[in-house]
N, C-alpha and C positions, 0 to 999 in steps of 0.2 A: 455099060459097066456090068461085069460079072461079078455080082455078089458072093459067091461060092467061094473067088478067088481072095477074099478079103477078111478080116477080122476086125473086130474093137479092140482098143490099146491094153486091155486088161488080158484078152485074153494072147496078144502078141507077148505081150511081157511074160505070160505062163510059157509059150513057147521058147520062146529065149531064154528062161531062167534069169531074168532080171525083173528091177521093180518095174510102176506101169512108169514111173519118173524118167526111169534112164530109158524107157523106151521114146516121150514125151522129145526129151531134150535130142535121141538121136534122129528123130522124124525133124526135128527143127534144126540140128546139123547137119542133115538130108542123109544120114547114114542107116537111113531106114524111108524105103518107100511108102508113102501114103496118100492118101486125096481126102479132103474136109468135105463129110457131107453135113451141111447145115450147120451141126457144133458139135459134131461129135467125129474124131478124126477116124478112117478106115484103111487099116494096116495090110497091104500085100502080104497075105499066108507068106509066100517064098521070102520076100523081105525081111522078117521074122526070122524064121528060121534059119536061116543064114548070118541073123546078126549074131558076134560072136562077144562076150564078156570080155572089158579089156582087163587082163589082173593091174589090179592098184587102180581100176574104177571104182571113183565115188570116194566119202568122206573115209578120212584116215580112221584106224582106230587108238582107241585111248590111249593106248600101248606104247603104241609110235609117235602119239604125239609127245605122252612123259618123259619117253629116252631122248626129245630135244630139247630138253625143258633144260635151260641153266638154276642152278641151288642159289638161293638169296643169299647174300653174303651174312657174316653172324656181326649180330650187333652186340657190343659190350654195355 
């Protein structure tokens, strides 16, 4: 194993421009290569980098959630 060729989650997530979470969950969708040494996972640099943001990943914002929101009916 070529160490050079690898990262930790933190700093894969800096490369992708994602949290280390969505990096996390795509190594566990397999949408991101890696190998566990011991307990701490290590991220194929190229894997990384190549993962791509999906737009409308991850939690909605506020915004979008209040324009689904139905109005309480009025009580007399």
């Amino acid at each position: 194993m070529n160490l050079s060729l690898y990262c930790h989650v933190a700093q894969a997530a800096e490369l992708a421009g994602v949290s280390d979470r969505q990096v996390r969950n795509a190594i566990k969708d397999g949408r991101i290569e890696a190998t566990k040494v011991g307990h701490v996972w290590m991220v194929l640099r190229s894997s990384a980098q190549s993962f791509q943001r999906v737009p409308g990943m991850g939690r909605p914002t506020k915004a979008k959630k209040a324009a689904g929101r139905k109005k309480p009916a009025k009580q007399r």
